[in-house]
C-alpha positions, 0 to 999 in steps of 0.5 A: 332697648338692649341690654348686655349683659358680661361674664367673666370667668370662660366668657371674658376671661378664658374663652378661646377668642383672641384677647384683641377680639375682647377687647375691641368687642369690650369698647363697642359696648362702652361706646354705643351702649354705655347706660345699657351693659351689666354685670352677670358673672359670680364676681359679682353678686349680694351687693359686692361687684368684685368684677373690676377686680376679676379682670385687672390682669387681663386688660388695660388699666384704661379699658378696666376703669372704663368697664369700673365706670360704666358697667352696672352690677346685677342682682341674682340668687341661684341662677344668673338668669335671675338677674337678666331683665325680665325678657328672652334677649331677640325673642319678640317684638323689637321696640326700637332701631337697633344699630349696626351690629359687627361681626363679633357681637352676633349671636345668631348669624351674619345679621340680627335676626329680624323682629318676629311680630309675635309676643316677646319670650318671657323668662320664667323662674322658679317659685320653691315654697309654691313648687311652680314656675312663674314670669319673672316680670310677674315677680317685678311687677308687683315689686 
């Protein structure tokens, strides 16, 4: 499964791609992952999601209630990477068939990069009052 994962300030919103490329980039997502795009972005975060409100003035009314609708808020402290779930995104093993990606969804070339066989990447955060790292899907798992 793939989840995405949206930014708003110098991502969304000031980045240097052309306002049509968002956009286009915006509805692929509401269309072919519609239960799987997030909010990760400082307009969003303690229980408010001011995401919609962000980016008003940016968009269509219609593409900024679609993206109200359909994107889900995240959770996060410190650090953004707090609210990404639990796995290095295309670090191991893929478990299902990703579909054809365009051009302008690509990280890391002209195609997605193809499953390593090896153990996925996990992310790691950082335990304060115990002065050590640990995987966050430790911290997940025991809820």
């Amino acid at each position: 499964m793939i989840n995405i994962y949206l930014d708003i300030d110098g991502v969304i919103r000031g980045c240097a791609s052309p306002k049509e490329d968002i956009e286009e980039f915006l509805w692929y997502c509401l269309d072919n992952y519609p239960d799987s795009i997030y909010w990760l972005t400082t307009h969003c975060n303690h229980g408010v999601n001011r995401a919609p409100e962000a980016i008003q003035n940016e968009f269509s009314k219609e593409l900024v209630d679609a993206l109200s609708k359909q994107v889900k808020a995240t959770e996060w402290e410190v650090l953004k990477t707090d609210g990404i779930n639990n796995i290095v995104p295309m670090s191991g093993v893929v478990e299902e068939s990703v579909p054809e990606v365009p051009p302008l969804c690509l990280l890391f070339g002209e195609k997605p990069p193809k499953p390593t066989g090896k153990p996925p990447t996990y992310v790691k955060i950082m335990d304060w009052k115990k002065n050590k790292t640990i995987k966050f899907i430790d911290v997940v798992k025991k809820g």
